[in-house]
C-alpha positions as a Python dict, from the first residue, in 0.01 Angstrom:
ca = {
    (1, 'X'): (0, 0, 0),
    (2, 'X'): (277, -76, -264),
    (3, 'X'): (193, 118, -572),
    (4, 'X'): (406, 71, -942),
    (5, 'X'): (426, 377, -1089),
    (6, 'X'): (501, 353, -1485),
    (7, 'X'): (628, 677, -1643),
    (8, 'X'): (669, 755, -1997),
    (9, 'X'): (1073, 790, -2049),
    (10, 'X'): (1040, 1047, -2323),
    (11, 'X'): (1109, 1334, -2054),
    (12, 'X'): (1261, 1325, -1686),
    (13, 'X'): (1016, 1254, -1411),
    (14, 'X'): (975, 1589, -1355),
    (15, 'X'): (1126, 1745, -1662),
    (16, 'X'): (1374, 1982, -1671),
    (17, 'X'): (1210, 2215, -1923),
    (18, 'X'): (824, 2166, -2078),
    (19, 'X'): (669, 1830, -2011),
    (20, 'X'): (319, 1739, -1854),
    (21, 'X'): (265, 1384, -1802),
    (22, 'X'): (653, 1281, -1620),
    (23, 'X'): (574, 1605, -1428),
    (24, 'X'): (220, 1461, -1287),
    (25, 'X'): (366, 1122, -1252),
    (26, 'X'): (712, 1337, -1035),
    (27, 'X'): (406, 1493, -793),
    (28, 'X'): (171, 1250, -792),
    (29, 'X'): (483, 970, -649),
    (30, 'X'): (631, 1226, -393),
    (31, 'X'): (261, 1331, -229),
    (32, 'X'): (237, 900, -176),
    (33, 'X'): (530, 880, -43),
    (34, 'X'): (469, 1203, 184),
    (35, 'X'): (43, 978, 254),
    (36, 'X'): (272, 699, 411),
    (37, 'X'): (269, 472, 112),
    (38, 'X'): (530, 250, -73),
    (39, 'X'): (590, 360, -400),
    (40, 'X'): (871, 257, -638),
    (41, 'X'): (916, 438, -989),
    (42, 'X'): (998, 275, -1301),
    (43, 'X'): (1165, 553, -1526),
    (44, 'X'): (1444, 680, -1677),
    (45, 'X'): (1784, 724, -1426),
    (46, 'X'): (1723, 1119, -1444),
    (47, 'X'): (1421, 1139, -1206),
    (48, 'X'): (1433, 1342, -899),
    (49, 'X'): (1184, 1185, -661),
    (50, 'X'): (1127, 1054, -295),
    (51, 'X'): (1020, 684, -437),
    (52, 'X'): (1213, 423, -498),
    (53, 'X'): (1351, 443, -828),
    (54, 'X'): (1396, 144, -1072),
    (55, 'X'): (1630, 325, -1407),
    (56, 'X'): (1483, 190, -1741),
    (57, 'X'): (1686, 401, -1933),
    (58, 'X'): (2000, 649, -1899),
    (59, 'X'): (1905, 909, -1927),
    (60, 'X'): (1516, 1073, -2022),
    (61, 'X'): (1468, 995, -2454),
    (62, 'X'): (1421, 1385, -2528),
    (63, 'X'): (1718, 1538, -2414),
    (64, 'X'): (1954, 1209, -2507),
    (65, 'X'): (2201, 1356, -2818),
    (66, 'X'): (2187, 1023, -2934),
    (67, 'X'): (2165, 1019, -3310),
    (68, 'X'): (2022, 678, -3348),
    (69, 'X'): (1772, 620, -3050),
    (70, 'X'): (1428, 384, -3020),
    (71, 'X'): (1159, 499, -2788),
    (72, 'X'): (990, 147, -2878),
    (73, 'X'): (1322, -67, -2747),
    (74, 'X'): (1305, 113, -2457),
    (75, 'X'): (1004, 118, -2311),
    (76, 'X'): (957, -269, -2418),
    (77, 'X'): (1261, -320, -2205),
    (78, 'X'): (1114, -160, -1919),
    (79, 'X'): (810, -293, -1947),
    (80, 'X'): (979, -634, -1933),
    (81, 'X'): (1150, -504, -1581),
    (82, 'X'): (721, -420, -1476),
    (83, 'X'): (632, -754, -1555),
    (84, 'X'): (882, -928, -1399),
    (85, 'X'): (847, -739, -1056),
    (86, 'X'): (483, -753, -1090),
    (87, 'X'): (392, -924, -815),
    (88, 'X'): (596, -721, -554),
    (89, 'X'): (319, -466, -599),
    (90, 'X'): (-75, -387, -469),
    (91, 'X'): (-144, -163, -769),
    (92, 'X'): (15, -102, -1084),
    (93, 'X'): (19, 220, -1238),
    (94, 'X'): (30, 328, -1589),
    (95, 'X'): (95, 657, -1781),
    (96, 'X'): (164, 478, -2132),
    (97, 'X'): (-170, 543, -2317),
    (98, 'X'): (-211, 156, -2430),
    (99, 'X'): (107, 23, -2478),
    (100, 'X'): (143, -219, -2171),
    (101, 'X'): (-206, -390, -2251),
    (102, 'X'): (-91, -668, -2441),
    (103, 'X'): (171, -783, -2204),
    (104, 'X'): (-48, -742, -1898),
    (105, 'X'): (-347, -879, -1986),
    (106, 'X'): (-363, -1131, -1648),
    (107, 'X'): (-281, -852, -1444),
    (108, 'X'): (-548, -612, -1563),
    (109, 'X'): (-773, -655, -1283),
    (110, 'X'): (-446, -462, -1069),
    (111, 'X'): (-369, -210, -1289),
    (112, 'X'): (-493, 147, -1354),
    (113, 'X'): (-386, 315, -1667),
    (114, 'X'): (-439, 713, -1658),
    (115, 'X'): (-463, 810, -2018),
    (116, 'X'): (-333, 1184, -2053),
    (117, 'X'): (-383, 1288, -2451),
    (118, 'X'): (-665, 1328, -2645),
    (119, 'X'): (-895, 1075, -2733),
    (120, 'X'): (-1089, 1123, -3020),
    (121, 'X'): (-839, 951, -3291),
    (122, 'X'): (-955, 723, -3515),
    (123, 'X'): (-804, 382, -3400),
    (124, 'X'): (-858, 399, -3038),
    (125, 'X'): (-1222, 218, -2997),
    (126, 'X'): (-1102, -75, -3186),
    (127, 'X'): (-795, -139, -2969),
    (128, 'X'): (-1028, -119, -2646),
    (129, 'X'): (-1236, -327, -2770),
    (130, 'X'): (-948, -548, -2798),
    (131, 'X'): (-904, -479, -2392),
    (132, 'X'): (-1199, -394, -2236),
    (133, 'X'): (-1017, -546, -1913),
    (134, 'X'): (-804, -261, -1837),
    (135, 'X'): (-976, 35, -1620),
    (136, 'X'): (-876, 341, -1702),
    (137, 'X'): (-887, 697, -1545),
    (138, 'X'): (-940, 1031, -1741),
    (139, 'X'): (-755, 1326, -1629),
    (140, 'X'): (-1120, 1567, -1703),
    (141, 'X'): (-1465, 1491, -1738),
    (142, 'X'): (-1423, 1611, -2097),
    (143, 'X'): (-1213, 1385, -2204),
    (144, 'X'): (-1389, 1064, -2154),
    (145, 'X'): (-1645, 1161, -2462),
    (146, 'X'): (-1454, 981, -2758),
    (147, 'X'): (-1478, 669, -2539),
    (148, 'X'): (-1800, 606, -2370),
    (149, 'X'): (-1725, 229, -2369),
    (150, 'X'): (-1392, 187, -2219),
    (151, 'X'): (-1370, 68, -1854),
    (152, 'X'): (-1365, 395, -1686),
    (153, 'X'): (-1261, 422, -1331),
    (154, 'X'): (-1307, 753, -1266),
    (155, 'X'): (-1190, 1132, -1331),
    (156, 'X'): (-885, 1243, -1129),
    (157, 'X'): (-749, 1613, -1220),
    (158, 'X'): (-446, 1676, -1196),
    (159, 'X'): (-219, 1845, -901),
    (160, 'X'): (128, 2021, -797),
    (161, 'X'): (273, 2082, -497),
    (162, 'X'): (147, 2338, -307),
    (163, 'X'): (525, 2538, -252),
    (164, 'X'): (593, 2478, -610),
    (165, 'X'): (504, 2734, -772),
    (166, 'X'): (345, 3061, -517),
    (167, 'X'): (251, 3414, -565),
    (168, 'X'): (435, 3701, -579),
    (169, 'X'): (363, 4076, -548),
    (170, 'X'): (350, 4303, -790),
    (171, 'X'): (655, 4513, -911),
    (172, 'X'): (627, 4832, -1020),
    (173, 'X'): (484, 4846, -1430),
    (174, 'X'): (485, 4471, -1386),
    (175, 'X'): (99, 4297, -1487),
    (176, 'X'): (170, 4523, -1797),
    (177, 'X'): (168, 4203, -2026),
    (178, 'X'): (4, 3845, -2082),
    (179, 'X'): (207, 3544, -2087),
    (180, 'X'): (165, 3200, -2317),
    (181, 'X'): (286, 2905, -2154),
    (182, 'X'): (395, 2562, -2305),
    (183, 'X'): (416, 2405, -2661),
    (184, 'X'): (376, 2593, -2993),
    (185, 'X'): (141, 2402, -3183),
    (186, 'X'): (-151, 2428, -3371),
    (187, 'X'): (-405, 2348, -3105),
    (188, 'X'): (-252, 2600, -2893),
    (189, 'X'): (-254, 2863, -3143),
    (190, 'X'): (41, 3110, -3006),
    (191, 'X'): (-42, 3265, -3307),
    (192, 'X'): (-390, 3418, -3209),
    (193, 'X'): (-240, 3484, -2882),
    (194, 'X'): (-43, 3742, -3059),
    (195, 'X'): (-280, 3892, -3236),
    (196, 'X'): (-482, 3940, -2932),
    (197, 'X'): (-174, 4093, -2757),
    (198, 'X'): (-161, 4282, -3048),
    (199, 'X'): (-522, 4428, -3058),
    (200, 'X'): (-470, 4486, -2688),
    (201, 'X'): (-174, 4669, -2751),
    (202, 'X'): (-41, 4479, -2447),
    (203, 'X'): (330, 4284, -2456),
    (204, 'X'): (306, 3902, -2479),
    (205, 'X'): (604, 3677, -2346),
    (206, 'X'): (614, 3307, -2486),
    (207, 'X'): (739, 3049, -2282),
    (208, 'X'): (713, 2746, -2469),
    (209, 'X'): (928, 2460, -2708),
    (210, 'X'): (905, 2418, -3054),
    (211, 'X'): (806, 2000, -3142),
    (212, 'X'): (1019, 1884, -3445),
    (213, 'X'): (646, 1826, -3615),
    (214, 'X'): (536, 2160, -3503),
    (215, 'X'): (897, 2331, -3697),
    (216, 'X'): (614, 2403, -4014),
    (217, 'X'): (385, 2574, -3842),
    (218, 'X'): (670, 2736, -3639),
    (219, 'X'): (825, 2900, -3914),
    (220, 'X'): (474, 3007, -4103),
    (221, 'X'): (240, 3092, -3895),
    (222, 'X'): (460, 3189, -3599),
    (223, 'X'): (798, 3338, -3644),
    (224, 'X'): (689, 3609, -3924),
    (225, 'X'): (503, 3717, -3610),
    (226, 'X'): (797, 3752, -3381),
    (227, 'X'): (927, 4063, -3578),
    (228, 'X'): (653, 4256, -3362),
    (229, 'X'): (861, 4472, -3058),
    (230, 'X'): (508, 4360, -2846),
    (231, 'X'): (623, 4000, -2904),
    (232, 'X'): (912, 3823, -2711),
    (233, 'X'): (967, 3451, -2744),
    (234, 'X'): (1144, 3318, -2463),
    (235, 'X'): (1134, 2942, -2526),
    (236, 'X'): (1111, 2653, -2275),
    (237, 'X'): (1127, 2725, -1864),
    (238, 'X'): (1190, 2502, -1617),
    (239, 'X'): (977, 2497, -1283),
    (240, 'X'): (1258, 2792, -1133),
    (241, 'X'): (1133, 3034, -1360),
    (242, 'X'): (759, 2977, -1393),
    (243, 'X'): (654, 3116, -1099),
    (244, 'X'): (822, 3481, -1178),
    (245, 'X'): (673, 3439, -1535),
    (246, 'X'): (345, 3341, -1468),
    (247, 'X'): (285, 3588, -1104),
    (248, 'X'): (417, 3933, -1290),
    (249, 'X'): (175, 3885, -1586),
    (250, 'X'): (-160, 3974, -1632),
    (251, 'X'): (-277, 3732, -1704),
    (252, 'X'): (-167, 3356, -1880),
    (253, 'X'): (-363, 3381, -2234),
    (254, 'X'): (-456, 3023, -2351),
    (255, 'X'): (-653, 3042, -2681),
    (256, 'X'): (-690, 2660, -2759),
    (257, 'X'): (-797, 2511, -3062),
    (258, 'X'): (-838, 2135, -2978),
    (259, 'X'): (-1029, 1912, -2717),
    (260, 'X'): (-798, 1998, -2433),
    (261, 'X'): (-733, 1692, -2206),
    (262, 'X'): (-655, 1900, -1864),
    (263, 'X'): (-419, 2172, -1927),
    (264, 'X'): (-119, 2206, -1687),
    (265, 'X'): (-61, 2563, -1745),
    (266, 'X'): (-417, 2643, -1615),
    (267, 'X'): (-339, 2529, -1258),
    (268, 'X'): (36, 2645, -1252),
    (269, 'X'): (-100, 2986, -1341),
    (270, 'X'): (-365, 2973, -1072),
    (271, 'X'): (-109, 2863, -823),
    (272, 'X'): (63, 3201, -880),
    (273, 'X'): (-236, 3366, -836),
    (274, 'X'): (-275, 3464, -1197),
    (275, 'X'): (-637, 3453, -1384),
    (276, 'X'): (-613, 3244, -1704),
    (277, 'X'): (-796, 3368, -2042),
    (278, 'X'): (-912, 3038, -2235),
    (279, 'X'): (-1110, 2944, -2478),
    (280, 'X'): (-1373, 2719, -2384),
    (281, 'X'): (-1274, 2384, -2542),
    (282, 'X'): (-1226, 2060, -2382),
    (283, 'X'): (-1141, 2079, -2006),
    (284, 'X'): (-1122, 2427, -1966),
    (285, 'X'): (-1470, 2459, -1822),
    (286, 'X'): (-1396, 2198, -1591),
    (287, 'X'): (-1077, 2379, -1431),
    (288, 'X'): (-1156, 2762, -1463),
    (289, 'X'): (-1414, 2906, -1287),
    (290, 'X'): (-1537, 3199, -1493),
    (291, 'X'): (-1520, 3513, -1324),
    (292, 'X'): (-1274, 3391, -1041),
    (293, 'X'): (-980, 3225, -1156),
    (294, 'X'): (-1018, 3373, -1509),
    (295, 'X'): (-1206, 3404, -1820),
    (296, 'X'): (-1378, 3141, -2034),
    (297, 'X'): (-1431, 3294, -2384),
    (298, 'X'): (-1513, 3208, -2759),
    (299, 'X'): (-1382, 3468, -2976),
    (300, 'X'): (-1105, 3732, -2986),
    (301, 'X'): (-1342, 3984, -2939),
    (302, 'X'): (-1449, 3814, -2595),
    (303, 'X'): (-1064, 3759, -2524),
    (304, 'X'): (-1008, 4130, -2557),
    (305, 'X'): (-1279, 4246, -2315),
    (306, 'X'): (-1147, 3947, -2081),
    (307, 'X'): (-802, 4128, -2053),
    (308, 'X'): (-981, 4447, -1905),
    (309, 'X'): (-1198, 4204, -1721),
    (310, 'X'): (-948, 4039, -1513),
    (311, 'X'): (-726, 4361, -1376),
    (312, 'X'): (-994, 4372, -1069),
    (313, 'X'): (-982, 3983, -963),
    (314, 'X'): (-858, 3830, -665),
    (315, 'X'): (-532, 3664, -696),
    (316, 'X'): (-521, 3595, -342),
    (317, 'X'): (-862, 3403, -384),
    (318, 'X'): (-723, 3273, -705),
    (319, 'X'): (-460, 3129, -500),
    (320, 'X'): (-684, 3001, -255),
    (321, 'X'): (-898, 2814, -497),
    (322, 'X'): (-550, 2608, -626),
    (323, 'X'): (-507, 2543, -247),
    (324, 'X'): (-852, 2423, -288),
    (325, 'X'): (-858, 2198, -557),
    (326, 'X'): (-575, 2140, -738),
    (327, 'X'): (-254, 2019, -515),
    (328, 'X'): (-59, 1727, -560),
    (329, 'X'): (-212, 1557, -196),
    (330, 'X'): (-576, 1603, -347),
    (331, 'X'): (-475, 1425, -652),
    (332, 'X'): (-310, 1156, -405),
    (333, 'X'): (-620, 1113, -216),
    (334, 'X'): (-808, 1069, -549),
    (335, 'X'): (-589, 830, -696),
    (336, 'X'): (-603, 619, -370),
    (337, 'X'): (-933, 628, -338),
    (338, 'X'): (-948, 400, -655),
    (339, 'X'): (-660, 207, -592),
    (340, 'X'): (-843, 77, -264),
    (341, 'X'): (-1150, 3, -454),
    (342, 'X'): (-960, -203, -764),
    (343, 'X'): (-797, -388, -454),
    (344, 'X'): (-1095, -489, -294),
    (345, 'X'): (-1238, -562, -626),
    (346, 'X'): (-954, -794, -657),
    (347, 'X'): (-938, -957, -369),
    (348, 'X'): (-1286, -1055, -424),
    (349, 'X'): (-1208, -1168, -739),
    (350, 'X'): (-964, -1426, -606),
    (351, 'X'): (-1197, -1535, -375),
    (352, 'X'): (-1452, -1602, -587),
    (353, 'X'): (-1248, -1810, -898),
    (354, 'X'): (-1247, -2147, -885),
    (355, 'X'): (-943, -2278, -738),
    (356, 'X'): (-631, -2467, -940),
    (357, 'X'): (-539, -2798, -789),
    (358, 'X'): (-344, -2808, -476),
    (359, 'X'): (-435, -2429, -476),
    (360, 'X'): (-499, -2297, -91),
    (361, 'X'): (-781, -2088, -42),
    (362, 'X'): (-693, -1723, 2),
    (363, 'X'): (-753, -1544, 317),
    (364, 'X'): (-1069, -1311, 314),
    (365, 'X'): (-1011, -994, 409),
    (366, 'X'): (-1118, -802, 729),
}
C-alpha cells in the first residue's frame, strides 16, 4: 500500500527534545516501512526516518532562531506539495487537527485524519459540521466524547518501538525518587506533583519544557517551588536520556488536571518498567491498569498511599504488558487495519458513481 503521511512541522519527526505527535507520526512511518509498505513523509528536512521523505520546511518551526517565522505559510505550502502528489498515494494521512479539510474536500473519502489534542473547545462541532466527510481516528476512547457526531473511524492508541526505550536494574539507593515527565502546564500540574513529593518526603526530578504561554504559570505557581532541596528541575530530554530517567525512579507521578487525550509519558514509563501514579482523567483509565502498571487515583491523599503502593509491583510484568499493547507494530497493524477498510470503501465508491463521459469503467476488485 502507498500511505501519505502528513506531520505537523512545529517539531522534528521525532523531536529532538519534548514533542508527542511528530514522535507518533516518526514510529508509526518506520513500523510501515519495517510491515512491507510504501510510505513517503511530508515534513520538515530534519526528520530521521526509514520513509521516503518529502522536506516542507528547513528545518522543524520550534527550534528555527528565526525571528520572524509563520507556521500558517508553511504548512499551506506543504499542503500545496500533498495536494499536488495526491494521487501517487492509496491513503492519505493526517496529523493536522482540521487544517487540510478545506483543500481536500474531493479526496476525503482517502484520507484519515488522527486528531491528537483535546476536543472539547468551543468551535470544533461547527467546523465538522462544515466536513462531516472526513473520517477521523481518536488516539483513546476518551477522547471521542466532545464529538459524538464526527465521522469516527476508530480508536488507535498510540505506540513506540519496542528497543526504544527498555528497563534497567536497579542501582544501589536508586527508586529513591518519583519523576515528572513532559510539559509544565496547568493541566499537568508539576506543581501538585511537588507537593506530593513533598508530603512523601521523597525527591522529585522534572523533566519537562516550559511553553512561552505556560512562562506565567511557570514563574508563579512553579519556580517559587524549585527553592525546595527535594525538588530538581531538569528541563527537556531527548529519547537518550529517558530511559535512565524514567527506569531508576519510583515511579513517573502524573497528576493531570485536564481531559487527557492519550498521554505519551504513560507508555514510555511502562516501557521502562516503571508504574505510573495518575489521576484518573481522560485516557488514563484506558492505558493504566490499576494495580499492575500503576496507580489510578483522585486525590493527594490517594497519590500518597499509591507511592507506598507501587514499591512491590512487577516491573518485569510492567514491561511485559508495553510489549503487550503498546509498540509501534501494534499501532501499525491498527492503523492498517482501517486504511484497508477506507480503501475498499473507496473502491466501491468509484464503482458505484455514475460515470463522466468517455469515462472507462473501473476494474472491480478481487
Amino acid at each position: 500500500m502507498k500511505i501519505a503521511q502528513i506531520a505537523p512541522l512545529y517539531e522534528a519527526v521525532p523531536p529532538r527534545l519534548y514533542g508527542g505527535t511528530e514522535r507518533v507520526v516518526a514510529y508509526l512511518c518506520d513500523a510501515l516501512v519495517d510491515l512491507g509498505h510504501d510510505v513517503t513523509l511530508f515534513a520538515s528536512a530534519d526528520a530521521r526516518t526509514r520513509a521516503r521523505l518529502i522536506p516542507a520546511r528547513d528545518q522543524a518551526i520550534r527550534l528555527d532562531d528565526a525571528p520572524y517565522k509563520s507556521d500558517l505559510a508553511a504548512h499551506l505550502a506543504m499542503l500545496h506539495e500533498v495536494r499536488r502528489t495526491a494521487r501517487q498515494f492509496d491513503v492519505l494521512h493526517f496529523h493536522l487537527d482540521l487544517l487540510h479539510f478545506p483543500m481536500f474536500e474531493h479526496e476525503a473519502h482517502r484520507t484519515v485524519t488522527t486528531l491528537h489534542g483535546r476536543l472539547d473547545l468551543k468551535d470544533l462541532p461547527q467546523a465538522f459540521a462544515c466536513w462531516p466527510q472526513f473520517g477521523v481516528v481518536s488516539i483513546s476512547r476518551s477522547q471521542q466524547a466532545p464529538l459524538p457526531q464526527a465521522k469516527w473511524l476508530g480508536t488507535v492508541h498510540h505506540g513506540l518501538p519496542e528497543t526504544l526505550l527498555v528497563p534497567a536494574p536497579a542501582r544501589a539507593g536508586e527508586r529513591d525518587y518519583l519523576a515528572f515527565l513532559g510539559r509544565v502546564s496547568p493541566e499537568k500540574r508539576p506543581d501538585v506533583a511537588i507537593r506530593v513529593a513533598q508530603r512523601a518526603g521523597l525527591p522529585l526530578k522534572i523533566a519537562a519544557k516550559v511553553d512561552s504561554a505556560d512562562v506565567a504559570y511557570y514563574e508563579t505557581m512553579v519556580k517559587p517551588l524549585l527553592r525546595d532541596p527535594l525538588v530538581e528541575f531538569i528541563g527537556e530530554i531527548g529519547d537518550d536520556r529517558k530511559a535512565e530517567f524514567l527506569a531508576q525512579a519510583r515511579a513517573l507521578l502524573m497528576p493531570i488536571d485536564w481531559p487527557e487525550p492519550f498521554g505519551l509519558s504513560m507508555i514510555e514509563a511502562m516501557a521502562c518498567g516503571a508504574p505510573v501514579i495518575v489521576w484518573k482523567c481522560g485516557s488514563a483509565p484506558e492505558i493504566i491498569e490499576d494495580g499492575v502498571t500503576g496507580c489510578l487515583v483522585e486525590s493527594e491523599e490517594q497519590a500518597l498511599a499509591a507511592i507506598e503502593r507501587v514499591r512491590t509491583f512487577d516491573r518485569v510484568r510492567i514491561r511485559r504488558e508495553f510489549e503487550r499493547r503498546f509498540t509501534s507494530r501494534r499501532m501499525a497493524l491498527d492503523y492498517l487495519r482501517i486504511y484497508e477498510e477506507l480503501s475498499e470503501t473507496a473502491e466501491l465508491t468509484m464503482l458505484s458513481r455514475p460515470l463522466a463521459m468517455g469515462e472507462r469503467p473501473a476494474a472491480r476488485p478481487n
